[in-house]
N, C-alpha and C positions, 0 to 999 in steps of 0.2 A: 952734338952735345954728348957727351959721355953720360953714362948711367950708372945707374950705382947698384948692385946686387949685393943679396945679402939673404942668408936663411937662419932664422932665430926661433929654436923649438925649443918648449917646456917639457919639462919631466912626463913621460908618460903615467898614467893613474894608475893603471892596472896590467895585468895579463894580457886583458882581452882588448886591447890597441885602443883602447878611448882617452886618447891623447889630445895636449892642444897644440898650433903653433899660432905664434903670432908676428906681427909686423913690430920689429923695433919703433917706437913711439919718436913724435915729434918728426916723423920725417914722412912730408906731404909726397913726393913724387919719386918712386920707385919701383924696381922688378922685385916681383917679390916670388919665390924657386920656393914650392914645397913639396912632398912627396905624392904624387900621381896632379898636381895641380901647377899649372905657368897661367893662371885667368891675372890679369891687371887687376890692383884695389883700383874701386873708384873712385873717383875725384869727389869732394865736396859738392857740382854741378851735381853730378850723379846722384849722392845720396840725398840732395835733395829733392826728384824730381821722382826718383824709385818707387814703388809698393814696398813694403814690408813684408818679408818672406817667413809667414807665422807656420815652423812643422810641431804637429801633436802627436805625441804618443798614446794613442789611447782615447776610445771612443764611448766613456763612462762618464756621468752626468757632468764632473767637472773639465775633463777635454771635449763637449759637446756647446756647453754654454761658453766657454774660450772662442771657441770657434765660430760661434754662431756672432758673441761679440765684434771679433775681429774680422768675419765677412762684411759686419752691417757698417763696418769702416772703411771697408773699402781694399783690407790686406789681402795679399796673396795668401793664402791658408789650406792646408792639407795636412787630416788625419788620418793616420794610419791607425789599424785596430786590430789586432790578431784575427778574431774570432767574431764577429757580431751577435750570430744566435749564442754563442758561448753568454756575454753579457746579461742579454734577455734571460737567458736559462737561470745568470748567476740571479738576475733580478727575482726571478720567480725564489728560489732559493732563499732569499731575502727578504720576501715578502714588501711590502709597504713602504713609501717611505713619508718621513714627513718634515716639510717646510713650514718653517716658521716666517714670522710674517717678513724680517731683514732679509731672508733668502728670496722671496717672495719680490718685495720690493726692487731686490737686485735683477730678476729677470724681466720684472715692467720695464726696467732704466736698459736694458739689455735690447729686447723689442715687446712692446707691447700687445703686438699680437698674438706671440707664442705664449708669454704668460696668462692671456685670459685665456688661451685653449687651457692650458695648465689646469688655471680654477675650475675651470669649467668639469673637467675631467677627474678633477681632486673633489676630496670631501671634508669639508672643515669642522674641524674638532674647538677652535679654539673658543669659540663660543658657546660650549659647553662643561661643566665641571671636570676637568682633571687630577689628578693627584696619586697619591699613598697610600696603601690601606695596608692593614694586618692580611696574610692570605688565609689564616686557618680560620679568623671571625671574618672576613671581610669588613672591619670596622675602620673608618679613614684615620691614616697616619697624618696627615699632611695633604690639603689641596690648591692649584695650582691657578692662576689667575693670568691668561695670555690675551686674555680681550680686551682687558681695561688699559694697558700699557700700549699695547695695536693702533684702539681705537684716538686715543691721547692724542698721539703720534700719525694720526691719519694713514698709516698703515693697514695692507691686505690681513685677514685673517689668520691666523695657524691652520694649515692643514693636512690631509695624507693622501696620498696620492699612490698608486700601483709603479713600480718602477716601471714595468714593463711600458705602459701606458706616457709616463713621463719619458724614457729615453726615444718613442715612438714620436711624439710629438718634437723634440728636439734634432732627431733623425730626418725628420722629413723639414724641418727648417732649416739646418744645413746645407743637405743637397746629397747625391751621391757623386756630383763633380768635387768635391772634397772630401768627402770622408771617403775612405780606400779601405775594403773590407780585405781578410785574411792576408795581412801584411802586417808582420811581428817587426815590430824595432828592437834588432838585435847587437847593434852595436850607434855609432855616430865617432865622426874626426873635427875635430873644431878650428879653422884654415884660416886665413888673414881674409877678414871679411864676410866669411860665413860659417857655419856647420853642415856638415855632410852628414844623412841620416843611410843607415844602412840598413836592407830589410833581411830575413829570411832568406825570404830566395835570391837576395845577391842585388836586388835595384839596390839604388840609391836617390836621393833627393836633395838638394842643396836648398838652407833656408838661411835668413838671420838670424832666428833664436829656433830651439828646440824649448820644447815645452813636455817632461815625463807628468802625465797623468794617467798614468798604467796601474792606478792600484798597488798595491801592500806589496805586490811581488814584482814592483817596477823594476824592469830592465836597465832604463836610464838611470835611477838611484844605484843599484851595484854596478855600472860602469863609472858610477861617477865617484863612490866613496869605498866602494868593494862591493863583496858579499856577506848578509849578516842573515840569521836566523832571525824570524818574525817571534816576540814574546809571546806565550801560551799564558791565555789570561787568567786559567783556570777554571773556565766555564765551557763547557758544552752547551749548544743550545737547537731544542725545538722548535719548530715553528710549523704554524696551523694555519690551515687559512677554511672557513667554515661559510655557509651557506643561513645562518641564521641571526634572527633579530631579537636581543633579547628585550626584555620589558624596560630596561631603564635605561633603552638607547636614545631615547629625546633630551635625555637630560644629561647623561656622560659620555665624553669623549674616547679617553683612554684612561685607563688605572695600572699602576705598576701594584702589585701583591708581594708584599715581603716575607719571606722566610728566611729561617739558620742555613746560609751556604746555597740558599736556593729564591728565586723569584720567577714573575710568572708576571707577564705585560699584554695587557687585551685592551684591542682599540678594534671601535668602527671603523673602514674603510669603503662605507658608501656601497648603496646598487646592493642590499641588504646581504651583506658579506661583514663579517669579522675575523683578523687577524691576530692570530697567537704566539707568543713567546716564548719558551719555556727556560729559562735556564737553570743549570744543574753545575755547581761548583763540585771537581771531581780532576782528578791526578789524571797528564794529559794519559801517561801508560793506559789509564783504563777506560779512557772515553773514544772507546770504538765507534765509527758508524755503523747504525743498526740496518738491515734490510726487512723487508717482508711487515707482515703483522706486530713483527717485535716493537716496533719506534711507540704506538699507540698504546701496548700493552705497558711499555717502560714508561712512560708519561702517566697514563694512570697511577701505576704504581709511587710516582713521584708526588703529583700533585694530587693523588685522585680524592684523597681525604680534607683537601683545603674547600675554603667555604665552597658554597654550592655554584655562584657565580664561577666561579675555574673549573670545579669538577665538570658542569654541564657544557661549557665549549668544548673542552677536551673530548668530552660524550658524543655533541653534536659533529662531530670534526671525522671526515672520511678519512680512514688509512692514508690513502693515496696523495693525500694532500697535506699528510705530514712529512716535514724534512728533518734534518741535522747536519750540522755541520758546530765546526768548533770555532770557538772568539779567540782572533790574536788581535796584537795591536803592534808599535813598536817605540821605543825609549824616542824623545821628543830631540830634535837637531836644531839648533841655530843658524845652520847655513845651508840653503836648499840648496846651492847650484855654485857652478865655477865658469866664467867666462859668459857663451853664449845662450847657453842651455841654464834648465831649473826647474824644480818639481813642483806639483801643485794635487792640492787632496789628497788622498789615502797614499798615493807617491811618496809624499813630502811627510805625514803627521797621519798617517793609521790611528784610529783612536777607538775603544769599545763600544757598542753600541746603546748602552744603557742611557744617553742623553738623547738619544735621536739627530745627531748633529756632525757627520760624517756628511754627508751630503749636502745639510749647509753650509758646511767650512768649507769644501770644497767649490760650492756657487760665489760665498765671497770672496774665494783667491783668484778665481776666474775674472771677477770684477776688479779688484785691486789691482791685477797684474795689466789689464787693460787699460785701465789709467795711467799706469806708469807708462806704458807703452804711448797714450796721446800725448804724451808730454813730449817725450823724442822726437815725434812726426813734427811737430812746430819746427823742430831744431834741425833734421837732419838729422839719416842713420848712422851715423857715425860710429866707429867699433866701441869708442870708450863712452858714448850716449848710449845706446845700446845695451851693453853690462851694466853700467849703472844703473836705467832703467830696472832691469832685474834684480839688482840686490837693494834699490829701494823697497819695491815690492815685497821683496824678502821679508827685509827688513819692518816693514809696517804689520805687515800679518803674523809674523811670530808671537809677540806679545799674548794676542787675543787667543791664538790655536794654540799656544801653552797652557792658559787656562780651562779654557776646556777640555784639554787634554788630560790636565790635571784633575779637573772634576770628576770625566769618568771614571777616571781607577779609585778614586776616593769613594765614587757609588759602588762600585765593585767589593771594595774593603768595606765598608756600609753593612753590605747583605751578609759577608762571611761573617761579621760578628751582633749579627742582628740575634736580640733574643727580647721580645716582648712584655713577657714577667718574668718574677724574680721565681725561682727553684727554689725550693727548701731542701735538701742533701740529707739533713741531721734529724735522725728520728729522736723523737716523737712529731715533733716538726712536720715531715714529710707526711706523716699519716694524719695529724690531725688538720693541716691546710691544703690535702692533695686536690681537695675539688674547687677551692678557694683560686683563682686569679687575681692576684696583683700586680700593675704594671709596672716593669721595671722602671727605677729613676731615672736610669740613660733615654731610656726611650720618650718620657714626659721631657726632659730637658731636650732633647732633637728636635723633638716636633716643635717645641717654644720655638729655638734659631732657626728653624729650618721657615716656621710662620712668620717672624721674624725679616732673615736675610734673603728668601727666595723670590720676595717682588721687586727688590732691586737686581739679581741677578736675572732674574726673567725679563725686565726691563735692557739690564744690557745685550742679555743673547739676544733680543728681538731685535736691537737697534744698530745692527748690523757695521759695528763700532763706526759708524759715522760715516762710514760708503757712501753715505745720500744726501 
């Protein structure tokens, strides 16, 4: 019988060869000639009887739960991770993180055994008073209610957890037969039937889908749509991590503290330890990282006059266990992915940290993407079951990770034009009210909405837009 050959290649993307080709459509039985590849597609028998060949880029909280999902299924799966103490290091850097009870929930439905180490290891905030305060009176702006919507809902508690402690436990649920330490994905070719992932040092590994969860500075995002510059949020920020238990630790969780251009976030994180914040809105030109005694001496000088709650962590808080680093984020995409491959978390939707919710957005694309992928295994891997699988995915998590996305920079914009009371400018005015505080009417009208619409919003971030 004669044979039919044929080679049909897309546009390359970029420079850097992250190219597709594919198999002309509608035709079941063919040679199909690509560049370094003659492997046969396989037949329908085949695709149905296959593993799924799940590769990760990236070995951060949301390529570790992908992974862990997609072993406890049964898939072929291998993460690749530049750097693993790099990660830890970044975690320490980062301080804390924290799960809300939707992200929580997704890792019971995930395996239930790593999530209870999880709680176990975490410290739950959400059963205790949260919210808003003024920084310079410490007097609450706004407080925050994540138990009563939790408990509703039959849902685990909100909690914080140490990165380092969380990636530790997901590390070891893995395996180290899948995850592959110091192997940077530096490029991927996407071939009639598979992707080819390329490393640093020259391996390669052929999967079904490629999966970038590499973080802000993902590889597989500028192979796939170019190279763009990460947005400079305008904040620098500090972070403490301190040895002490203050007096009104049985009763609060976490407080964010507001200032003009500046705020300052203290949560318990358990094993009598508290976790510091600091950020400082300031032109990226001039927010250098600081070394030596300076970072503790700049912090004071920033915060050191706000209520006495901030002054005294700051106080309590060793040199050495102050850090900085600066907040970027990046403008929000509608389309993670082309073909076989597709981003997820900080990859896909980098977003500020002032919600706390980088790390959950990233646990429910883990989950979401996994779903789409049981759907296919019913049907057979087929190329075009396969890609749709992923841009359903896509497709269902933008929505909610534009909102939130959205919300952060709106809390960003929040603090830059926070002003508490009203100024008087015009003397006599200024002299005769300077010892006088009155609060501004913006700020009495925010706290209303903010009292207002933030239990139905709290209600949606927890309910992990319907994962469960």
């Amino acid at each position: 019988m004669a044979s039919v050959q044929f080679m049909w290649s897309c546009t390359q993307f970029n420079n850097n060869h992250g190219c597709i080709r594919i198999t002309k459509p509608n035709m079941k039985r063919c040679l199909v000639r690509c560049e370094g590849n003659s492997d046969k597609v396989p037949n329908e028998e085949k695709h149905e009887k296959k593993k799924l060949r799940v590769l990760i880029a990236g070995g951060g909280i949301g390529g570790l739960v992908l992974a862990l999902a997609a072993k406890k299924r049964g898939y072929e799966v291998k993460v690749f991770e530049k750097d693993l103490s790099a990660v830890r290091g970044e975690g320490r850097d980062r301080g804390a993180i924290q799960l809300l009870s939707g992200a929580l929930s997704v890792l019971e439905a995930v395996d239930e055994n790593v999530a209870k180490q999880i709680m176990e290891e975490g410290c739950v905030t959400g059963n205790r008073t949260n919210g808003l305060a003024d920084g310079l009176s410490g007097e609450w702006f706004t407080k925050f209610d994540f138990f009563t919507p939790a408990t509703r809902r039959g849902l685990p508690i909100t909690l914080v957890i140490c990165r380092i402690a969380l990636q530790d436990v997901l590390v070891n649920a893995v395996g180290s037969n899948i995850l592959k330490n110091k192997a940077k994905v530096v490029d991927f070719i996407q071939e009639p039937g598979k992707v080819r992932v390329i490393l640093e040092n020259g391996e390669h590994y052929d999967g079904d889908i490629l999966v970038g969860a590499d973080g802000i500075w993902s590889e597989v995002r500028s192979k796939l749509f170019g190279w763009q510059e990460a947005n400079y949020s305008g904040f620098t920020c500090y972070t403490g991590l301190t040895h002490y238990v203050p007096p009104y630790n049985d009763t609060i969780g976490y407080r964010v503290f507001l200032g003009l251009n500046q705020y300052f976030v203290a949560s318990d994180i358990g094993n009598g330890k508290m976790q510091w914040y600091a950020f400082q809105g300031q032109a990226h030109s001039s927010a250098p990282h600081l070394e030596g005694k300076n970072k503790k001496k700049r912090v004071l000088e920033l915060f050191g006059k706000w209520c006495n709650d901030v002054a005294t962590l700051i106080s309590e808080t060793p040199e050495h266990e102050i850090l900085q680093r600066n907040i970027y984020d990046r403008d929000m995409i509608n389309t993670w992915g082309i073909g076989r491959v597709t981003l997820l978390g900080d990859a896909a939707h980098p977003m500020q940290p002032n919600l706390g919710q980088g790390g959950c957005m990233a646990i429910e694309d883990s989950y979401q993407l996994i779903l789409e992928l049981d759907k296919v295994a019913k049907h057979g891997y087929g190329e075009s079951e396969v890609i749709s699988a992923l841009r359903r995915y896509e497709k269902k998590r933008v929505p909610r990770v534009m909102i939130m996305h959205t919300a952060t920079r709106m809390a960003s914009k929040m603090v830059v034009n926070y002003k508490p009371y009203i100024e008087f400018n015009f003397w006599p005015l200024s002299q005769i009210l300077k010892n006088i505080k009155i609060k501004h009417p913006g700020i009495v009208i925010s706290s209303a909405f903010l009292e207002f619409i933030f239990p139905q919003f709290a209600d949606w971030m927890l309910a992990g837009h319907g994962l469960l």
